[in-house]
N, C-alpha and C positions, 0 to 999 in steps of 0.2 A: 123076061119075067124075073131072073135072076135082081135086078134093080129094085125091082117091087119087093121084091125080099128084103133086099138091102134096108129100102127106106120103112117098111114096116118093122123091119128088125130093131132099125134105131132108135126108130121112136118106142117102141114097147121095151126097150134097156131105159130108152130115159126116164120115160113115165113109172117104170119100176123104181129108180133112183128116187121121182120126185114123190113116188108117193110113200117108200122108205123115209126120208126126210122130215116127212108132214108126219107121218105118223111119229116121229121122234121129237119132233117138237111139238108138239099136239099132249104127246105123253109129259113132257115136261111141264108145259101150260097145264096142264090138269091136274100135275099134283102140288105145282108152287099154285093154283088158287087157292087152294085151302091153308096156303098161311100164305097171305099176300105181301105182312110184315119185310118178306125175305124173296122178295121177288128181283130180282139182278138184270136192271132196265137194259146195261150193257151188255152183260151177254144174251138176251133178246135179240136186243136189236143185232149183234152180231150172227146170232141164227138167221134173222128175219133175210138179212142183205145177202149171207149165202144162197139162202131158199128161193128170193126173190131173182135173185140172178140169173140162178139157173133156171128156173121152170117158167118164169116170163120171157127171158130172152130165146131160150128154147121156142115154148109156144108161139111168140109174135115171130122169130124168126124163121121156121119148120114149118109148122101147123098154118099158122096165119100166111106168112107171104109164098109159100113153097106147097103144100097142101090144098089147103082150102080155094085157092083160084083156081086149080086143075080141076077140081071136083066143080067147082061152081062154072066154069065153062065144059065141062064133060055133061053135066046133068042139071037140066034146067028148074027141074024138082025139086031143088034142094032148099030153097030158099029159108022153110021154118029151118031148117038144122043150121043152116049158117045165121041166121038171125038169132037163135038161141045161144049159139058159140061165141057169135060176135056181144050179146047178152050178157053171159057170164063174166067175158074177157072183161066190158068196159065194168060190171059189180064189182069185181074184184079188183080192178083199178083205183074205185074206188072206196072200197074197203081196206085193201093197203093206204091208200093214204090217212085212213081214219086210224087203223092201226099207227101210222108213225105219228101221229096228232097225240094217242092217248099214250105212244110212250115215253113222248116227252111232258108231258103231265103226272104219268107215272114215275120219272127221276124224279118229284118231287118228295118220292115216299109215301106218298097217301094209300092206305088200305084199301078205298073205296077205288079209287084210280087204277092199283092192282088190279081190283076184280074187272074194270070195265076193260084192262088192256088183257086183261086171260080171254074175257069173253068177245073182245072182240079178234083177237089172232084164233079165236078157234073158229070164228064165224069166216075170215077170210081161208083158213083150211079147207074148212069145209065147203066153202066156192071153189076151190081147186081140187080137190075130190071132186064134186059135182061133174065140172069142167072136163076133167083126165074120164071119168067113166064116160061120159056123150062120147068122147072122142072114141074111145076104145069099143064103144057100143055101137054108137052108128055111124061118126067119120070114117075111121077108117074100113070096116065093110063095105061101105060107099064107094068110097075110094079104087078100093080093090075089084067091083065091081063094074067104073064105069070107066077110070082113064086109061089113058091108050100105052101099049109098050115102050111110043116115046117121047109119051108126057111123063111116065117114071124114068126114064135115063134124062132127063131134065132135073127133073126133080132129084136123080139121084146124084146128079152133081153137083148143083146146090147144095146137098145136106155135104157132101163130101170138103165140097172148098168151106162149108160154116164149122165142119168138125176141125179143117186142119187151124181158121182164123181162130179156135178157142182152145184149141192146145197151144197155142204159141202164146195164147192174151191173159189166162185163168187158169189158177191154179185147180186142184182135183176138189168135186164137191166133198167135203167132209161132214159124218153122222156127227150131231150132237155128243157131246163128252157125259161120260155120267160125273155128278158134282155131289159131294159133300157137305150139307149145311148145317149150322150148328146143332139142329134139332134132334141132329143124326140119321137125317132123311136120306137117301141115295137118288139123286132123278139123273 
């Protein structure tokens, strides 16, 4: 059982990480909407590829290929929860790409472009919020309920050989910086 600790442990550090993130850039998107004029495409998109990094390749690698097939061969009941997992995962797929669509439209400066690239990276947050609570509601309860002592020592090798390939490949997730703009805003 000690494994099953393990691998609950990890994932509940990451999903704290990812959802620290979201919420800092969520905070950011919320208050450059209201002056769109001064919205900085660059460093967006420089949050977006951090954020995206980690908590997609986390999720499709952890949760998707390491998690969810233990569960979905543990428990034959499962089917709506992985159907709605598998749901969110492919919205959010492509919701980020709608996001990188509008922030290359947004380098063009447009105000109105601003607002649709604020409101759509807060639409893609907020599918990843969605996403991490199912997970943390009913995945992993599930989880802990139905696989066996050494479907987790699997699985906890797994998470172990993905932790050491991303220390060696990726740098540390980093919070958003707070930034100064002319207006004398602080985000």
């Amino acid at each position: 059982m000690l494994t099953a600790t393990y691998v609950l442990l990890t994932l509940s550090i990451e999903q704290k990480k990812e959802r620290h993130f979201i919420s800092r850039l969520l905070q950011y998107v919320q208050t450059i909407a209201r002056r769109p004029q001064e919205i900085d495409p660059v460093f967006i998109e420089s949050q977006l590829k951090e954020l995206t990094s980690f908590a997609e390749s986390r999720h499709q690698r952890k949760v998707e290929a390491c998690l969810m097939p233990a569960v979905r061969a543990a428990e034959p009941n499962c089917a709506p929860l992985m159907n709605d997992l598998e749901s969110l995962s492919k919205r959010g797929s492509a919701m980020l790409n709608a996001v990188y669509r509008c922030l290359r439209r947004a380098m063009r400066r447009s105000a109105s472009q601003g607002n649709f690239l604020c409101k759509t990276i807060d639409l893609y947050c907020q599918n990843l919020l969605k996403r991490l609570d199912k997970e943390e509601q009913e995945l992993l309860p599930l989880a802990q309920k139905v696989i066996s002592s050494e479907e987790w020592f699997e699985i906890g090798s797994k998470f172990l050989a993905q932790d050491d390939d991303d220390a060696a490949s990726r740098p540390e997730l980093r919070p958003v910086r707070s930034r100064i703009y002319p207006s004398g805003a602080a985000v």
